[in-house]
Structure formats: structure tokens, C-alpha cells
C-alpha positions as CSV (number, residue, x, y, z in Angstrom):
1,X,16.2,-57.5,26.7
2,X,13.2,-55.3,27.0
3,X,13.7,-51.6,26.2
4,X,12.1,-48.6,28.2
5,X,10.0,-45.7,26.5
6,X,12.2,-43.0,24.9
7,X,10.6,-39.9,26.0
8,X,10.4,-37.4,23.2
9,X,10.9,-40.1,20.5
10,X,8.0,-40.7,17.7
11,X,7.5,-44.4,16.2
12,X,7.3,-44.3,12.9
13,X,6.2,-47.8,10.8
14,X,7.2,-47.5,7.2
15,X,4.8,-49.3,5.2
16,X,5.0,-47.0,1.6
17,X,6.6,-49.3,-0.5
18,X,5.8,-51.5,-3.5
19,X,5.9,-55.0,-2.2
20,X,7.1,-56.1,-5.9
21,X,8.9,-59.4,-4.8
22,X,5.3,-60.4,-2.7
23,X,3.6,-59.7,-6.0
24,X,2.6,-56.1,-5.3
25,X,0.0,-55.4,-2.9
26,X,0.4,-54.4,1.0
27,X,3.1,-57.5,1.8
28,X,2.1,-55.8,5.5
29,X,-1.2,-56.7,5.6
30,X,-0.5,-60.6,5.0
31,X,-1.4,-63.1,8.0
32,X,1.6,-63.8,10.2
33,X,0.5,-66.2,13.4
34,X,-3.1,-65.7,12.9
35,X,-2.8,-61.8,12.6
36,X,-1.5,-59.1,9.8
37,X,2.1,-59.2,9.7
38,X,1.9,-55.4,10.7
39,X,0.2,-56.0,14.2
40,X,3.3,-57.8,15.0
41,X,5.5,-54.7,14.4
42,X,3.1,-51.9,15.7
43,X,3.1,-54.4,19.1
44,X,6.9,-54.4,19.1
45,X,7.4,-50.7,18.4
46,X,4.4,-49.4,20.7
47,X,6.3,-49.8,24.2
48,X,9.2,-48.4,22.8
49,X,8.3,-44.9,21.7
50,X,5.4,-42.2,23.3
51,X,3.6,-42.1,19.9
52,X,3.4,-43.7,16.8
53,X,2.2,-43.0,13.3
54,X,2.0,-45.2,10.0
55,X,3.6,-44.4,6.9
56,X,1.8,-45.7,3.8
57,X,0.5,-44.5,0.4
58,X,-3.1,-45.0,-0.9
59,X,-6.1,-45.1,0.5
60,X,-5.6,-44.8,4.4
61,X,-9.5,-46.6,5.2
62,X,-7.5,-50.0,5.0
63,X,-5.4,-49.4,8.0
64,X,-8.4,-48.0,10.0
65,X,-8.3,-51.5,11.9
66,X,-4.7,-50.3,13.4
67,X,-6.1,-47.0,15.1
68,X,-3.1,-45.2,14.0
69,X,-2.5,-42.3,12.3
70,X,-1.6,-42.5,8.3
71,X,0.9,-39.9,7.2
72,X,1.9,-40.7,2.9
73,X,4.8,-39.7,1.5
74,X,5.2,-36.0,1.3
75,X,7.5,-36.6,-2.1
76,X,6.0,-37.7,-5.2
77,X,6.7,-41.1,-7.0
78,X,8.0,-43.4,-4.4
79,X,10.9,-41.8,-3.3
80,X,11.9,-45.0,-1.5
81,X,12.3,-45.0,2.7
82,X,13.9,-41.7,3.0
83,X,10.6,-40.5,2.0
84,X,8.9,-42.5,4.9
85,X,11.3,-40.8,7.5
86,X,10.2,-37.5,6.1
87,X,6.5,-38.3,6.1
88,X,7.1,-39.3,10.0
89,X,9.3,-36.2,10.8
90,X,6.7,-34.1,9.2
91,X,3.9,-35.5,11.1
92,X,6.0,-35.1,14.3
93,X,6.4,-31.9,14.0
94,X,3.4,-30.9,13.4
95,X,1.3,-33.3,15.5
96,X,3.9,-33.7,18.6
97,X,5.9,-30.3,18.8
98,X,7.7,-31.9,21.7
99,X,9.3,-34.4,19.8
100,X,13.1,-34.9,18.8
101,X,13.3,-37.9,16.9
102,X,11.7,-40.1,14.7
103,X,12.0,-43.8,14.9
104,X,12.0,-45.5,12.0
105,X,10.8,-49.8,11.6
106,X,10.1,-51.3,8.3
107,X,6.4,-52.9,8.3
108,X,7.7,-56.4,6.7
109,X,10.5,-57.1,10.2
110,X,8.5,-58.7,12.9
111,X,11.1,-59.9,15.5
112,X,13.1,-56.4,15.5
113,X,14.5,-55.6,18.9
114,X,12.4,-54.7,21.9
115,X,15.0,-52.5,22.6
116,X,15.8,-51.4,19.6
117,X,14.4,-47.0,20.3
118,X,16.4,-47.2,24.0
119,X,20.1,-47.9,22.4
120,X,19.8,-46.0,19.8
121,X,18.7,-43.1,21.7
122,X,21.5,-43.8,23.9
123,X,23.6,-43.4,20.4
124,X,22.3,-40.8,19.3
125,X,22.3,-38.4,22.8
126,X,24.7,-36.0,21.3
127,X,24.9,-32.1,21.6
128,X,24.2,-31.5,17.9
129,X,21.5,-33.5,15.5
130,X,22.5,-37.4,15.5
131,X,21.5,-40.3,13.3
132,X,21.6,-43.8,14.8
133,X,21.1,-46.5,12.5
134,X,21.1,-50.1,13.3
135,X,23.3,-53.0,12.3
136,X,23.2,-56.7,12.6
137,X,25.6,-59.4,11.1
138,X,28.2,-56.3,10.0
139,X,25.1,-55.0,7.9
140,X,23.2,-51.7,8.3
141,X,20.0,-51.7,8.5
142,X,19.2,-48.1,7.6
143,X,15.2,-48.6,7.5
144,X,15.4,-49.1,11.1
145,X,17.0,-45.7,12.6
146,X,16.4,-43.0,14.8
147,X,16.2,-39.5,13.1
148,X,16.3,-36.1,14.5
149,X,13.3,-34.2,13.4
150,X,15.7,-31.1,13.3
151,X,16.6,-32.5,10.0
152,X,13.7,-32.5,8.5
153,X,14.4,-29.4,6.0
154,X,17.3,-30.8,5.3
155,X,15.9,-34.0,4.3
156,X,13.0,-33.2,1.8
157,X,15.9,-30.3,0.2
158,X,17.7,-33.6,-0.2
159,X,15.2,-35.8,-1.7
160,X,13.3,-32.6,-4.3
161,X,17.1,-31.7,-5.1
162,X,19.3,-34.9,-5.7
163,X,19.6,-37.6,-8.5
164,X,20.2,-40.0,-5.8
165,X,17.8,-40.7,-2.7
166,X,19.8,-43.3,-1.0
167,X,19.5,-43.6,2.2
168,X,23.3,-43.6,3.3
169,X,24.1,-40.6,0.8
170,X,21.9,-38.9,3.0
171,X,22.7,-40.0,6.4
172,X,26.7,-39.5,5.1
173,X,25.8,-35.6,5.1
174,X,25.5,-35.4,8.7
175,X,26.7,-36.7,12.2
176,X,25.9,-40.6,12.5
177,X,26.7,-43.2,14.7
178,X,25.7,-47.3,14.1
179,X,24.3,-49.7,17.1
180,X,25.0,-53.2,16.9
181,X,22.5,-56.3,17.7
182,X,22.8,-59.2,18.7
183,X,21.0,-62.6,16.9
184,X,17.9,-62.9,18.5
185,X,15.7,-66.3,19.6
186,X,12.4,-66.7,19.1
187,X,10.8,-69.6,19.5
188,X,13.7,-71.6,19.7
189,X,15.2,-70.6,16.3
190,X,18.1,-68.5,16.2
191,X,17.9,-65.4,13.6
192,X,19.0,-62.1,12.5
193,X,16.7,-59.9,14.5
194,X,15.9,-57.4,11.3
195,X,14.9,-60.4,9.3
196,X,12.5,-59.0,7.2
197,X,9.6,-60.6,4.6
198,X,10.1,-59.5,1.1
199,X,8.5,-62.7,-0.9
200,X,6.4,-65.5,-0.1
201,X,9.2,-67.9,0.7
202,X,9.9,-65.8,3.4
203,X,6.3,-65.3,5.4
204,X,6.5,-69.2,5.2
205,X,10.2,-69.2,7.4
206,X,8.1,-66.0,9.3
207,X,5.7,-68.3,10.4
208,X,7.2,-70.6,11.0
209,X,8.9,-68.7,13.9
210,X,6.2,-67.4,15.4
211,X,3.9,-70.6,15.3
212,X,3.2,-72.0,18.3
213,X,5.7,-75.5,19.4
214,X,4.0,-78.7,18.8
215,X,2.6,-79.9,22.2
């Protein structure tokens, strides 16, 4: 299924974190199918959402190719994703005042729902501040939400203030609601649509997905 726009919804692609099982480096910028691995995900989350913006650490030049905007971490020491949602929520609210949430997709999960934004805004259409998260395979996925930018104080209090900067200890605080997906296909293989990259073994299986079938 192909999902529509969500009006009023920022995309935001979190690509802050270590990459210590690819042996370091930006595990985003690897070739997948003849492109970076993030090109696939910017290309899945564009039609989803009315803007997006890139969260990443570092010097921002090597994204320049991408022609998005580059919004770090606005907490200090790799405060793991919660950070990234904050960076995004942040940028919204400066940069899109119209806004009301922030969708979240982790920079290393190419086949990801293309209607992953519509249900979960459909979730999360509540009268007071909702987090969707989704889940696949009875697992959360809670890099790959939809967070209400009202909730953006609340957020970096929690993450300058807490020993812990889980992401579920967080979203626990607050009204939350979890989306379901389905497997999805892709090029004849069946997999868990928030299969993500985290070590070489993995881009191999990634590309192997997306490589075009023997003629």
C-alpha cells in the first residue's frame, strides 16, 4: 500500500548514531543498489511527509549531496535516538511553525512502509499530544514513530534531567498508542519491513533485496 502526505507532519531521518557494529563511520552513507543506503530512505520518507530534515552529528558538508537540511543533536554526548526526535522537533518548530508532528525513520531501514506517516497519523489523531510508534513481528520499533512537537520541552527536560534516556521510559510518560505492520515483499523476498543494516552481513542480505532479478 502507498501512503498519502500527512499534512502538518515533518520527516525526520535519524542518522546521529555511531555505526559501531559497521566499524564506525556513516553506516548511511554505504552503497545499497548502486546508491547510498540513505537515498533509499529519504525516497521512501519524501512522499510521505510535507518536509523533511536530517538528523546527524559532524560535519553537515558530507550530506550536502542530499539537499536537505542537517539539524545535530541538541544534547551533548550521543544521547541515543531520543535525541534525534528532539533535534527534528526543534527544527520543526522553528523552521515549520505549522507543524504538529515529527516523523521519525532510522537512516540504516530501507524497505520501511510507504505508508508508514498515514497510519500512524491515523493513530495518533487524538485530542491531547499522542505518540505512535510502530511494530512488526510483536516488536516495537520505537526509532520509527510519530511525535508530537508539543512535546518537545518535555522531551529535552527528560533527556538533561534523567539517568536513563530510553526511548520507551520516555514515551511511557505520556499518551501512546502502537501500529502494526505487516511483512513486506520486495523483490520477491519476504521480510520484516523495519529490517534495518547494523553490520556488514547485513548490507550483503540489503542488497541483495534490492538487486535487480537475473534476466
Amino acid at each position: 500500500m502507498t501512503g498519502a502526505i500527512l499534512p502538518k507532519t515533518i520527516g525526520c531521518v535519524l542518522a546521529g548514531g555511531l555505526s559501531r557494529r559497521m566499524g564506525g563511520g556513516d553506516k548511511a552513507l554505504k552503497a545499497l543498489g548502486g546508491k547510498p543506503m540513505l537515498a533509499h530512505v529519504i525516497e521512501r520518507l519524501r512522499p510521505q511527509v510535507s518536509a523533511m530534515v536530517l538528523n546527524a552529528n559532524g560535519d553537515p558538508a558530507r550530506f550536502e549531496d542530499f539537499g536537505l537540511p542537517v539539524a545535530p543533536d541538541p544534547i551533548e554526548g550521543f544521547a541515543g535516538p531520543l535525541a534525534g526526535v528532539l533535534a527534528g522537533l526543534r527544527w520543526a518548530e522553528t523552521n515549520a511553525p505549522h507543524a504538529r508532528w515529527v516523523a521519525s525513520a532510522a537512516a540504516d531501514t530501507p524497505f520501511f512502509p510507504s505508508d508508514l506517516v498515514e497510519r500512524l497519523g491515523k493513530a495518533a489523531d487524538q485530542p491531547q499530544p499522542t505518540i505512535a510508534l510502530a511494530a512488526s513481528g510483536g516488536h516495537r520499533h520505537p526509532v520509527f514513530g510519530l511525535w508530537p512537537v508539543a512535546l518537545a520541552d518535555d522531551l529535552e527536560h527528560f533527556l538533561r534531567t534523567e539517568s536513563t534516556r530510553k526511548v520507551l521510559a520516555w514515551v511511557s510518560r505520556h499518551a501512546n498508542v502502537e501500529v502494526a505492520f505487516e511483512p513486506t515483499h520486495v523483490n520477491g523476498a519476504t521480510l520484516d519491513p523495519f529490517f534495518n543494516a547494523n553490520t556488514p552481513d547485513d548490507m550483503a542480505q540489503a542488497a541483495g533485496y534490492v538487486a535487480e532479478p537475473q534476466a
